[in-house]
C-alpha positions in Angstrom: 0.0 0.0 0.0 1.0 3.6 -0.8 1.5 6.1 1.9 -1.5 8.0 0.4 -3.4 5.2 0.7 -3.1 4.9 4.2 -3.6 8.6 4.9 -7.5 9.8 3.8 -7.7 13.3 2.4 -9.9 15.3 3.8 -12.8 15.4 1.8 -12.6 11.4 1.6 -16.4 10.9 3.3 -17.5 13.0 0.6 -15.7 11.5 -2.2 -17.3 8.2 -0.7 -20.3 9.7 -0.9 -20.0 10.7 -4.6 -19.0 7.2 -5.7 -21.9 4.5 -7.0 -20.6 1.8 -4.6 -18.9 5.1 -1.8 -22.0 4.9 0.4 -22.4 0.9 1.2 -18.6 0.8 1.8 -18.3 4.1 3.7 -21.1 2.7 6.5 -19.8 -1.1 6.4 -16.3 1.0 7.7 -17.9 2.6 10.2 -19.8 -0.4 11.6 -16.3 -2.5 11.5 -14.4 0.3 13.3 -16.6 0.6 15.8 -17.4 -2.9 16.8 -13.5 -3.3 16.4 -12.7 -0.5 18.7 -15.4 -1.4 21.0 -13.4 -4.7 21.2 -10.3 -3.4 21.7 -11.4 -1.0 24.5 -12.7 -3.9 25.9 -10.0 -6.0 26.0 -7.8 -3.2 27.6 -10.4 -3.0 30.6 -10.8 -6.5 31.6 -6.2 -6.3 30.9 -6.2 -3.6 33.1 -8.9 -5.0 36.1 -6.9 -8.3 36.2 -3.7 -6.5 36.4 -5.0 -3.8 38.9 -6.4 -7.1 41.3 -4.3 -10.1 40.5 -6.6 -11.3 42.9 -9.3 -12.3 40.5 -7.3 -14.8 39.3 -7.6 -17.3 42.3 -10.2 -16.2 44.7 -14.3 -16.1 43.0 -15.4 -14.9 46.0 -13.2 -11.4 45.0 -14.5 -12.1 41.2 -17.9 -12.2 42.3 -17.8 -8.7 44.0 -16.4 -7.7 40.7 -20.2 -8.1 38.8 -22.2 -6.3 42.2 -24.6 -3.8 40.6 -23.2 -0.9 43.2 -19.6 -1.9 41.9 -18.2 0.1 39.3 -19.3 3.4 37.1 -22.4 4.5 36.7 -22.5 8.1 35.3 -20.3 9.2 32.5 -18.2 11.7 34.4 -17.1 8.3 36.7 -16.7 6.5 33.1 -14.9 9.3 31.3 -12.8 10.1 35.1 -12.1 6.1 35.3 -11.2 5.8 31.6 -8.3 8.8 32.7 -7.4 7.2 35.7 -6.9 3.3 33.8 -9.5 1.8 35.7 -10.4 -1.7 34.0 -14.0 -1.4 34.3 -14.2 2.4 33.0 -13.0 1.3 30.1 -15.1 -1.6 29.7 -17.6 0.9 30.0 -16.4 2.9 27.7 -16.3 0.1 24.9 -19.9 -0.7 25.5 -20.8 3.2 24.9 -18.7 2.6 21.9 -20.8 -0.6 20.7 -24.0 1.8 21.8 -23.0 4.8 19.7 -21.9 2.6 16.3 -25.4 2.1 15.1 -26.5 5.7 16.0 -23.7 6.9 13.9 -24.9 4.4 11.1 -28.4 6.0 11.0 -26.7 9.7 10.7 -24.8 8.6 8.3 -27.7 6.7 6.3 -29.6 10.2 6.9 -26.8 12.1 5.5 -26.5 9.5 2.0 -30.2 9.6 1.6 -30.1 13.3 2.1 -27.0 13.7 -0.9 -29.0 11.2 -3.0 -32.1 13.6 -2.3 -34.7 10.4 -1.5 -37.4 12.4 0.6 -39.1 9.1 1.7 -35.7 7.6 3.5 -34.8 11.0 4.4 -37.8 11.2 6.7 -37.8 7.7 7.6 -34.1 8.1 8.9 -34.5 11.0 10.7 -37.5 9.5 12.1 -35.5 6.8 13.4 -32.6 9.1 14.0 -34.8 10.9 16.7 -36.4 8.4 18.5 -32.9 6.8 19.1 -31.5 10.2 20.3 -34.9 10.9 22.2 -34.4 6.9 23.9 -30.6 8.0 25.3 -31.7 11.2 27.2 -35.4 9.3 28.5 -32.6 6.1 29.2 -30.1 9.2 31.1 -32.8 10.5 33.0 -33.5 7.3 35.2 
């Protein structure tokens, strides 16, 4: 691979866009990078809890305290402020907002190629959909 294959210009989303087959491949990306980075941040946070309590290791009593619904993050400031502070579980958390926020993204950018190809009926549809997700995470927050 080139160097300039590696690096994308900026207008490369809406190059994508432009192309017959851009749109398809531009949200296939999108879905594999965040499922893969979801993965990833996963992997770092259950690394990093085993590391911070080699503990866990031998005793299940300590493992079992480890799933307790009052242990852990809750809010996003303890997520984001555990995520600083390499706590395992933060960024578990963190990956799982990651794996949340993928198929949002998905449906903005569905709205956004429906909106270039100028389709009125998936436009509306999508932002339908768009809406009720966003209006779902701040009913979800205020609980």
């Amino acid at each position: 691979m080139s160097e300039q294959s590696l690096t994308p210009s900026p207008r490369a989303v809406p190059d994508a866009l432009a192309r017959e087959d851009g749109p398809e491949l531009l949200i296939s990306n999108v879905l594999r990078l965040g499922v893969t980075l979801c993965l990833a941040l996963v992997t770092v946070g259950i690394a990093l809890t085993f590391l911070h309590h080699p503990d866990y290791f031998f005793s299940g009593q300590a493992l079992q305290g480890l799933t307790a619904p009052d242990h852990g993050p809750h809010v996003l400031s303890d997520v984001f402020g555990g995520a600083v502070d390499a706590r395992g579980q933060a960024f578990v958390m963190v990956g799982l907002l990651v794996l949340m926020a993928t198929p949002v993204l998905r449906v903005a950018l569905s709205l956004l190629v429906f909106g270039r190809q100028r389709d009125l009926t998936f436009v509306t549809v999508t932002f339908v959909v768009l809406s009720l997700l966003l209006v779902s995470f701040v009913w979800g927050g205020v609980e």
